[in-house]
N, C-alpha and C positions, 0 to 999 in steps of 0.2 A: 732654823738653827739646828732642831734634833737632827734631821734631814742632812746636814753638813756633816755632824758629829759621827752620824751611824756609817756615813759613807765614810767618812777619813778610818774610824776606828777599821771596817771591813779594807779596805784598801793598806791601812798599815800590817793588818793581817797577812794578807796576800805579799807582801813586801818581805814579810819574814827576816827581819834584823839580826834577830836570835839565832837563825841559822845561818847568816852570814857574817857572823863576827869571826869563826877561828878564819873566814879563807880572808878577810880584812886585816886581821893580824897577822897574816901569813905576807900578806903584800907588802905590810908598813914597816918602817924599820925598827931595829929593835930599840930598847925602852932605855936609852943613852940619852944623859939631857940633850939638848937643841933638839934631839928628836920629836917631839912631843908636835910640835910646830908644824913638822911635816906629814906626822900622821893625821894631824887636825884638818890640814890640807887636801892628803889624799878621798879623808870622809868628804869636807867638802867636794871636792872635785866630786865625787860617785855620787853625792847626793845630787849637786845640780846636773850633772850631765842626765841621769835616770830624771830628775825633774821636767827638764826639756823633752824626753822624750813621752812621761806620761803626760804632758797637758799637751802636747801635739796629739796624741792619743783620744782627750779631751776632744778638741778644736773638730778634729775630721770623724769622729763618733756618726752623729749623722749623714755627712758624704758617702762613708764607709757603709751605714747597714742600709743606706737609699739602695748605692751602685747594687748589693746583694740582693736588695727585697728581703731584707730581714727586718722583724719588729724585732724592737728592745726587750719585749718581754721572752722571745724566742732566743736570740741572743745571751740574756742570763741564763737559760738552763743550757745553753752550751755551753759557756763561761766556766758550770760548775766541771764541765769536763777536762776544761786546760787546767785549771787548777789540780787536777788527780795527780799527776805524774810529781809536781814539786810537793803536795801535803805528802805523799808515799813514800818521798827521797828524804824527807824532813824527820819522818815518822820514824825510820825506819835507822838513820846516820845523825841526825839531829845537824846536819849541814845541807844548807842549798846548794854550796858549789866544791867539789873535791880541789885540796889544798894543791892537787899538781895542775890545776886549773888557773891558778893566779897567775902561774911564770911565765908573765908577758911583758912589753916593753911599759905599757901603760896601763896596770891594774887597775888601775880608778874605774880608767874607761871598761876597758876587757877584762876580765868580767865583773868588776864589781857593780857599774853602773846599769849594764847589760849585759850578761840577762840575768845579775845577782839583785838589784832593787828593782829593775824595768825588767823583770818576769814576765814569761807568756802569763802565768796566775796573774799577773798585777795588772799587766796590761788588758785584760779578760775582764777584770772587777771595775778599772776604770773605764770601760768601754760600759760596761752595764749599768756602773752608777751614771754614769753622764745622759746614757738612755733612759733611765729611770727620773734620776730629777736635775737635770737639765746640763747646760756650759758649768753656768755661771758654780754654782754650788760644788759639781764636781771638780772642778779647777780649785775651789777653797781647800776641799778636802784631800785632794792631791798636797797642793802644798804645805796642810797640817799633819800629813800621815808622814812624805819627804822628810819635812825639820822635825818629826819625831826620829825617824829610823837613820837621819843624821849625825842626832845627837847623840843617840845609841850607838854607833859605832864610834862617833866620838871616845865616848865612856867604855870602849870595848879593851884596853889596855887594864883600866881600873877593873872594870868587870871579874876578868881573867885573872887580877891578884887578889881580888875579895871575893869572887866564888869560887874560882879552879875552872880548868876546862871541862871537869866532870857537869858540874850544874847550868854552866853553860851548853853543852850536849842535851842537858831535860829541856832548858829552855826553847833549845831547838826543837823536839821534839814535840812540845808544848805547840808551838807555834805551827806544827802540820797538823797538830788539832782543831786551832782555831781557823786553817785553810779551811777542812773540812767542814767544819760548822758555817762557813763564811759561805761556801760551796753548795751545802744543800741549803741555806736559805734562799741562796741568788735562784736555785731551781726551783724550788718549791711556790716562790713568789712568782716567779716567769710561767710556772707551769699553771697558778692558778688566774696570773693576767689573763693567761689565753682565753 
């Protein structure tokens, strides 16, 4: 169960919620009653569509690093490298995705689900937790880190009138810290499997 817990919490990392609330708020509509329904909507939608695409992630882990000849433990210290570009963007703007990036037909999908929760970082961690301990467990943790940064964007309308968008920006920025930390451990552990 640790083993479930450590991979969901590292993979809700890499998923970066925090930094995708203002471009989630930017998709959804504004904060008029009956609206509420359809923002809860749009979360859903991005979380399952991002869902489907990390446990398909999951599933062909192994296919994937056989076709290469890559070991899982080699795998993690590159991982920590896909993740550099979004912890940097995070760090740096305290958003995953620039808000003229949402104006598309179907936000959920482009880009909220991808490549705003199904991140190369994300997809990178759940590649290596699943090489690390196993399907099954990494499939749990996928779908407890998902209905975590679900619910979080759920709560992203509450969010932004109890903290401001200012604190919501640390929290972003926060969260390219915890990539980085999520980052050199996945290296550190791959580099000492070897």
């Amino acid at each position: 169960m640790t083993e479930i817990l450590r991979a969901a919490v590292g993979i809700f990392a890499t998923l970066a919620p925090f930094g995708l609330v203002p471009a989630f708020l930017a998709a959804s509509p504004d904060d008029h009653e009956g609206d509420a329904a359809r923002t809860g909507l749009t979360a859903f939608a991005a979380a399952g569509a991002a869902l489907a695409v990390l446990l398909t992630a999951v599933v062909l882990t192994d296919p994937f690093l056989g076709l290469l000849d890559v070991s899982g433990e080699n795998f993690q210290a590159g991982a920590a490298v896909i993740m550099a570009p979004l912890a940097v963007r995070l760090l740096w703007s305290g958003r995953s995705l620039g808000l003229s990036e949402v104006a598309t037909g179907r936000p959920w999908l482009l880009p909220l689900a991808v490549p705003g929760l199904a991140s190369p970082a994300a997809l990178g961690a759940v590649v290596a937790y699943s090489g690390r301990y196993g399907e099954a467990d990494a499939a749990a943790a996928v779908a407890i880190a998902i209905l975590a940064a679900g619910a979080l964007l759920c709560a992203g309308v509450f969010l932004r009138r109890a903290l401001g968008g200012l604190a919501i920006g640390v929290l972003g920025r926060l969260s390219g810290a915890l990539i980085v930390a999520v980052a050199v451990e996945l290296a550190v552990d791959g580099v000492r499997s070897v």
